[in-house]
C-alpha positions as CSV (number, residue, x, y, z in Angstrom):
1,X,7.4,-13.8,-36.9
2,X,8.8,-11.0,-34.4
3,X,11.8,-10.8,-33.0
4,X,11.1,-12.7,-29.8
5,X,9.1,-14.9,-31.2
6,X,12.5,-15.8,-33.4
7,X,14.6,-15.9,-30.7
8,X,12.6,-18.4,-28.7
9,X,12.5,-20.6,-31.8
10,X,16.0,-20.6,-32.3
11,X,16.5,-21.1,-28.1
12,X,14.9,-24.2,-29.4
13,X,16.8,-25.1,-32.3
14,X,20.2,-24.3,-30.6
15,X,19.6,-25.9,-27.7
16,X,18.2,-29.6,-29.4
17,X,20.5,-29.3,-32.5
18,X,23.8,-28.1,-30.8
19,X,26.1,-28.8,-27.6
20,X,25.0,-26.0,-25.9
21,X,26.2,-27.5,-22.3
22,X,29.2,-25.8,-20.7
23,X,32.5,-26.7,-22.0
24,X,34.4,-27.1,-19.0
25,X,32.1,-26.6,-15.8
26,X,30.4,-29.3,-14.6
27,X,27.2,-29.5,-12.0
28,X,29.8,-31.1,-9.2
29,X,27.8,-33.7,-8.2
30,X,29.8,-36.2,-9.5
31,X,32.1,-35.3,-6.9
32,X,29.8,-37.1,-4.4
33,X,28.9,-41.0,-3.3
34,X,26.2,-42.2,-1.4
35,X,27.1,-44.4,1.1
36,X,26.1,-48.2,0.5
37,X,23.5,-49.6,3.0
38,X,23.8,-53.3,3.3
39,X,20.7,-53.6,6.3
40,X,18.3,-51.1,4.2
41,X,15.8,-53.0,6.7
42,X,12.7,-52.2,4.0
43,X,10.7,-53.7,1.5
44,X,11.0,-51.6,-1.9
45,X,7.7,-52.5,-2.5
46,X,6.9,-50.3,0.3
47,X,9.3,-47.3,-0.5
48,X,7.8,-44.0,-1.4
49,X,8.8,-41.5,-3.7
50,X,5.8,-39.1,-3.5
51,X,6.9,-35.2,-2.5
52,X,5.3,-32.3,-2.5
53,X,6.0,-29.0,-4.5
54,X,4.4,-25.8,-3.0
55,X,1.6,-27.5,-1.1
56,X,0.5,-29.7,-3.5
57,X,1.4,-33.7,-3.3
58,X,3.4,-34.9,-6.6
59,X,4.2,-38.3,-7.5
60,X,8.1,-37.6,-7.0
61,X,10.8,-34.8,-5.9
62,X,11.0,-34.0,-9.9
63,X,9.9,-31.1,-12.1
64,X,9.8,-30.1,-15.7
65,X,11.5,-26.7,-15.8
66,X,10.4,-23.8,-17.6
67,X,11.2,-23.9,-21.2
68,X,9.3,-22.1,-24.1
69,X,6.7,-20.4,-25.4
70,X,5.1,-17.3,-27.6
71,X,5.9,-19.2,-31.3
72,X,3.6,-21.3,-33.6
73,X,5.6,-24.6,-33.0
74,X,5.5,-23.5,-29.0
75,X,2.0,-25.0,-29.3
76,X,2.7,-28.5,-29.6
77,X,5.6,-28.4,-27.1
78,X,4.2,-27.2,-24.5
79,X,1.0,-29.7,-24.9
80,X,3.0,-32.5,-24.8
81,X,5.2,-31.3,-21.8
82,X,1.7,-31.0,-19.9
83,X,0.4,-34.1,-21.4
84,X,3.8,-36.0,-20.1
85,X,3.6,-34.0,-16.6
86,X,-0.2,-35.1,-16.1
87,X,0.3,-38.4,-17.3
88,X,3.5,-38.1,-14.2
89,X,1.8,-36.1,-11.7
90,X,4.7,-34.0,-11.8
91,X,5.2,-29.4,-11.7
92,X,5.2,-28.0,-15.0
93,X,7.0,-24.6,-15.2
94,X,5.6,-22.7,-18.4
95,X,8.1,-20.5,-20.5
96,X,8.8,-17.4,-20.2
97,X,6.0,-14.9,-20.7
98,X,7.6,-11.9,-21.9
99,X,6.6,-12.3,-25.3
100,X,2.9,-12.2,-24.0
101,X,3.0,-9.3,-21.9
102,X,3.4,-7.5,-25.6
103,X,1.2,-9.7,-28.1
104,X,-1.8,-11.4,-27.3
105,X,-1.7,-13.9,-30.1
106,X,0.8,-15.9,-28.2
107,X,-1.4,-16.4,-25.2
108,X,-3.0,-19.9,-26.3
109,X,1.0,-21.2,-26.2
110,X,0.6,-20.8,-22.6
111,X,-2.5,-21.4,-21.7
112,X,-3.5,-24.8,-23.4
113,X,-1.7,-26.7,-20.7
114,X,-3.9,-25.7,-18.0
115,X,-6.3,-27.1,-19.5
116,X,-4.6,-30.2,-20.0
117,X,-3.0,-30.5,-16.6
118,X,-6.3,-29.2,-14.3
119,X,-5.8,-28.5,-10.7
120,X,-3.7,-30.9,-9.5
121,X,-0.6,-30.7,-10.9
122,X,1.6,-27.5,-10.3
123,X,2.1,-25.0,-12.4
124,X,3.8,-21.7,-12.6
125,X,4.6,-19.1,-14.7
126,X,7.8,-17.6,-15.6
127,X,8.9,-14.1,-16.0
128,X,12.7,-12.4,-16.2
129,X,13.8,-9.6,-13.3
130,X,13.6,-7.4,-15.6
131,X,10.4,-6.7,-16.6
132,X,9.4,-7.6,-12.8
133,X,11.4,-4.5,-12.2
134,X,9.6,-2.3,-14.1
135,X,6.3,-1.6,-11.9
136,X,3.7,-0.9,-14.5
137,X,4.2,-4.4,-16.3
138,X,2.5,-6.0,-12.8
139,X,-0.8,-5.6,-14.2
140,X,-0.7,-7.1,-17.1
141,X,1.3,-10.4,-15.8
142,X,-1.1,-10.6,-13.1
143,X,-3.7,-10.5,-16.5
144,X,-1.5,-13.0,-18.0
145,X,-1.2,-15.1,-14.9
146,X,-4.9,-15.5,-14.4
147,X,-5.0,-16.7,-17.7
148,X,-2.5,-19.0,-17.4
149,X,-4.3,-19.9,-14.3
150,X,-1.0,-20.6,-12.9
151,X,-0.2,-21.9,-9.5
152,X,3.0,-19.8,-8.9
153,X,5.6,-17.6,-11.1
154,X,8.9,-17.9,-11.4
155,X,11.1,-15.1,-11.6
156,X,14.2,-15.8,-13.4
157,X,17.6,-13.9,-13.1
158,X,19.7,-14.4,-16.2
159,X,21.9,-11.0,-16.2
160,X,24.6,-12.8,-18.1
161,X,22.0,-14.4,-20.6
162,X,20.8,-10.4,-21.2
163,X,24.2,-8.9,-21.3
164,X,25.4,-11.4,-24.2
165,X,22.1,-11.6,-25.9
166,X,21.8,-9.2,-28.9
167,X,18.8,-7.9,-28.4
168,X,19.4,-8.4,-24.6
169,X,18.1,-5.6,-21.5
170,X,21.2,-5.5,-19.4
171,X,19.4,-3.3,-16.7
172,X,19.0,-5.0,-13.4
173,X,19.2,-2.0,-11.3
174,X,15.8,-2.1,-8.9
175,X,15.4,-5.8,-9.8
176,X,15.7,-6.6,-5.7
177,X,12.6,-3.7,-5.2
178,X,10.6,-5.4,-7.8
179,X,10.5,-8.8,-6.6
180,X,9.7,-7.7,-3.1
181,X,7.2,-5.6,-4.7
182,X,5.4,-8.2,-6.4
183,X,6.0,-10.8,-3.6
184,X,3.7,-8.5,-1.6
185,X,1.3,-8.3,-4.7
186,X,1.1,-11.4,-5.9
187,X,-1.1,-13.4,-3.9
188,X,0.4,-17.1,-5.2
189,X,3.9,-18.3,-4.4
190,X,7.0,-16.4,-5.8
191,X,9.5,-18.6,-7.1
192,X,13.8,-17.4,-7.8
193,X,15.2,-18.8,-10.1
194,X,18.3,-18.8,-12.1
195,X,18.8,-19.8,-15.9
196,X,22.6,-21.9,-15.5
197,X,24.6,-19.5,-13.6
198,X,23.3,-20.0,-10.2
199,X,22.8,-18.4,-7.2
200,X,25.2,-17.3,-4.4
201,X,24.5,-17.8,-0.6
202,X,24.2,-13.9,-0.3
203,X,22.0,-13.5,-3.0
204,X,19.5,-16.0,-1.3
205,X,19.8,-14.1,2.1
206,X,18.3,-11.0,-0.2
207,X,15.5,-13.2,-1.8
208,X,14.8,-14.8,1.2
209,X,15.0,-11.8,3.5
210,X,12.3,-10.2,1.0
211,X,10.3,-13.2,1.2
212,X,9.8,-15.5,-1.9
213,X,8.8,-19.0,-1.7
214,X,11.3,-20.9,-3.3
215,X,14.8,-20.5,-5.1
216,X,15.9,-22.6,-7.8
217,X,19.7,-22.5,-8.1
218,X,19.6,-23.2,-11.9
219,X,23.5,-23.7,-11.2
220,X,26.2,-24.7,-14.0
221,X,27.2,-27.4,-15.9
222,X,24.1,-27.8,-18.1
223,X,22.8,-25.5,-21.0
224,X,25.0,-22.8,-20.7
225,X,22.6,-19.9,-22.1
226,X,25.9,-17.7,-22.5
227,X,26.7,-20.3,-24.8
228,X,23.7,-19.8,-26.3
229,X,23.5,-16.2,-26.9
230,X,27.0,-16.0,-28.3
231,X,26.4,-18.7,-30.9
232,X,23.5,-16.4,-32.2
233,X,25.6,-13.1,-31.4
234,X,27.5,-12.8,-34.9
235,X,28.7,-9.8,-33.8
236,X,29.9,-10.7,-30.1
237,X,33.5,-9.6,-29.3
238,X,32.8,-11.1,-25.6
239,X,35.6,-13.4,-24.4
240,X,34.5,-17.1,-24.5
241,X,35.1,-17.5,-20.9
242,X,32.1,-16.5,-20.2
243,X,30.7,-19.4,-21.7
244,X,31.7,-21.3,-18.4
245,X,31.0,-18.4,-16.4
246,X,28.4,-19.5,-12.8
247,X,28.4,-21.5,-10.3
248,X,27.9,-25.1,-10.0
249,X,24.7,-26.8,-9.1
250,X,26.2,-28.7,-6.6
251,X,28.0,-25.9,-4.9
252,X,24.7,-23.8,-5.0
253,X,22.9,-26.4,-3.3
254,X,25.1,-26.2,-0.4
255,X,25.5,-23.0,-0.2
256,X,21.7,-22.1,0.2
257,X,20.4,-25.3,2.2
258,X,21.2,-24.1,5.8
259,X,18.8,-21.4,5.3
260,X,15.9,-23.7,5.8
261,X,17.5,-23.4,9.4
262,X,16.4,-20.0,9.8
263,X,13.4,-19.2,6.9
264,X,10.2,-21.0,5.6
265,X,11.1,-22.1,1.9
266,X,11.7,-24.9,-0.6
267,X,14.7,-25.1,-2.3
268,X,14.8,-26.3,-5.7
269,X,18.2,-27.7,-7.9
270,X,18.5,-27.6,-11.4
271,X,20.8,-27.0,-13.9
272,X,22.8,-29.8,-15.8
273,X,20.6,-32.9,-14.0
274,X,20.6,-35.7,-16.2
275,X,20.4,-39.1,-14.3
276,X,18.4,-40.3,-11.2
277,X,21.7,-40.2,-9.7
278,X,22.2,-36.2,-10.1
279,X,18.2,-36.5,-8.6
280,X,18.9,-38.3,-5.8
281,X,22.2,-36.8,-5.1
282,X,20.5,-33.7,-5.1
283,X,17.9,-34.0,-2.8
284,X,20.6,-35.6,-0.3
285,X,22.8,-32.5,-0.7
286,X,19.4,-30.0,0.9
287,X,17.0,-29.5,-2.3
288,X,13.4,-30.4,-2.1
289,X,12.7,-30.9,-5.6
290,X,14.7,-30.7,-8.9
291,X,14.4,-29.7,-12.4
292,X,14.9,-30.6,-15.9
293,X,15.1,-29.2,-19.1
294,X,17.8,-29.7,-21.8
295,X,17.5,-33.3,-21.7
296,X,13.9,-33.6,-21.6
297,X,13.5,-30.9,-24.4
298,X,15.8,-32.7,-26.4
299,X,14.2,-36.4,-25.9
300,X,10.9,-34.9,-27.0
301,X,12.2,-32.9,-30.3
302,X,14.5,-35.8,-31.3
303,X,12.5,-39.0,-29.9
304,X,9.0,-38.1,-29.2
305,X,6.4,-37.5,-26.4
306,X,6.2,-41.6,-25.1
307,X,10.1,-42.4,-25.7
308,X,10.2,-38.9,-23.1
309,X,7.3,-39.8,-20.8
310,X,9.6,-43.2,-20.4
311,X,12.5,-41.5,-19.9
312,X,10.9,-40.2,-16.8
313,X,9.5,-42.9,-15.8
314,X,12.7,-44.5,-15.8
315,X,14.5,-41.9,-13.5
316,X,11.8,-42.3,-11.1
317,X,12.2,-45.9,-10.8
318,X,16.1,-45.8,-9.9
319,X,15.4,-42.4,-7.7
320,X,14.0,-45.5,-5.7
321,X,16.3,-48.0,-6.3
322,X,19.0,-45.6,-5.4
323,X,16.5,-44.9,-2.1
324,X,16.9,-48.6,-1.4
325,X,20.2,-49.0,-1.2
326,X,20.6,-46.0,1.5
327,X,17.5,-47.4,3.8
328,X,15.2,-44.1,3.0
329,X,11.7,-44.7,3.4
330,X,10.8,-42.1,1.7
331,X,12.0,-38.8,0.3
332,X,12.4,-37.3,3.6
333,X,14.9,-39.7,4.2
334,X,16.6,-39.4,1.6
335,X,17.3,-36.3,2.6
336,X,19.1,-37.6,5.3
337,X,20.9,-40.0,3.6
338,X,25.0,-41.0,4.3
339,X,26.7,-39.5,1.1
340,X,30.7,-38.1,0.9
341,X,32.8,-36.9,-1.7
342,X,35.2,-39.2,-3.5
């Protein structure tokens, strides 16, 4: 096994076998209430909690986030994620690619869940700033993308994840160029995204300004991946307030949302979401869709692939009854709905 391939194995093992959340940061959405609508004036029968996540019509305002890939027990996960996102009619982000960009006999890690999922669920790819950075590796992620036959990539920033990681590559300088770069090449939707720190309000005007598709705040008070890399860093002499280091989800949420005032894009929240509440709440605070990873990663390891495709199911089903009880329709109005903070 290489050395990525090890460390996405024990991203795995860390993250299912240990507390890997942050210590003291939470997401700050339990700082919120919806209001309670008494005259909801609709039927729940008739309530709706279909969305739609770049262009394409999903059964709710819910994604599986980008989680692993490129080692042998990769294989399995990631066919029953896309087995469990079919089965849902739900986005399926595929893990990071990196390790396929240098060996090719990782590639069927990623690209069995296209053929499980087909064309109508949506699914992107997932690649870190700084390889995006570096111009010549475009070719052969655009290889790697057709492969994947992906529907989108996402482009994650994790410069705290790479500065604490041992065998991390702490050089973001030219990271903005290369996005904008490959937005202009890549002929799919560009996708942000963060990996539990978050992202700012000005650093949104820059990814926005340059032109991606969407941003996914991946904000804190979930997996802190600083936690991560210094429980494998033996050797770390970095304070351990960085393992709380980032913004919370909620706070990115709010931050970012009035830009759909002035720019075309979809705002995605994840980062520490763990009930329907923390969906719905969400979605009422500006996002368009959210994402989930630790706990769905965790359910499958530790319970299996039905207990997790239930799991799902069941956050669905009180994303609705939660929809009730505030009069929305649909998601669109649940956007909209009356919330406040306690």
């Amino acid at each position: 096994m290489n050395h990525i391939s090890k460390r996405k194995q024990d991203h795995v093992d860390l993250c299912v076998n240990h507390n890997m959340n942050h210590k003291s940061k939470t997401t700050g959405l339990e700082c919120y209430e919806f209001i309670h609508n008494a005259l909801p004036e609709i039927n729940y029968e008739d309530i709706s909690t279909a969305s739609f996540f770049l262009n394409k019509e999903i059964a709710a305002p819910l994604f599986i986030s980008s989680m692993t890939g490129g080692f042998k027990g990769a294989i399995s996960i990631n066919q029953q994620l896309a087995e469990i996102a079919s089965t849902l009619n739900i986005p399926l982000g595929i893990g990071s690619l990196r390790i396929a960009l240098h060996d090719s006999s990782v590639h069927d890690s990623f690209t069995i869940i296209k053929h499980i999922v087909g064309d109508t669920i949506p699914l992107f790819g997932n690649i870190g700033a700084a390889e995006i950075a570096q111009n010549s590796n475009h070719p052969p992620l655009l290889s790697i993308l057709d492969k994947c036959y992906a529907d989108a990539i996402a482009i994650h920033l994790n410069p705290l994840q790479e500065l604490l990681q041992p065998e991390g590559n702490p050089q973001f300088k030219g990271v903005l160029h290369g996005i904008e770069s490959f937005v202009k090449l890549y002929e799919k939707p560009v996708i942000v995204k963060e990996v539990g720190a978050g992202i700012s309000m000005n650093v949104a005007r820059k990814l926005l300004d340059i032109g991606v598709s969407a941003i996914d705040v991946a904000g804190a008070g979930g997996t802190s991946w600083a936690g991560v890399e210094l429980s494998r860093n033996s050797d770390a002499k970095f304070d351990d307030y960085l393992w709380d280091w980032g913004i919370p989800t909620s706070e990115c949420i709010e931050m970012i949302a009035p830009f759909k005032n002035t720019h075309a894009f979809e705002l995605y929240a994840s980062g520490g979401i763990q009930s329907a509440f923390d969906i719905a709440m969400s979605i009422a605070l500006g996002a368009d869709s959210v994402g989930m990873a630790g706990s769905i990663i965790k359910s499958l390891m530790n319970d299996g692939n039905q207990a997790t495709l239930t799991m799902i199911e069941n956050l669905i089903i009180n994303v609705k009854r939660i929809m009730f009880l505030t009069g929305s329709h649909n998601i669109e109005q649940l956007k909209l709905a009356t919330i406040k903070k306690k």
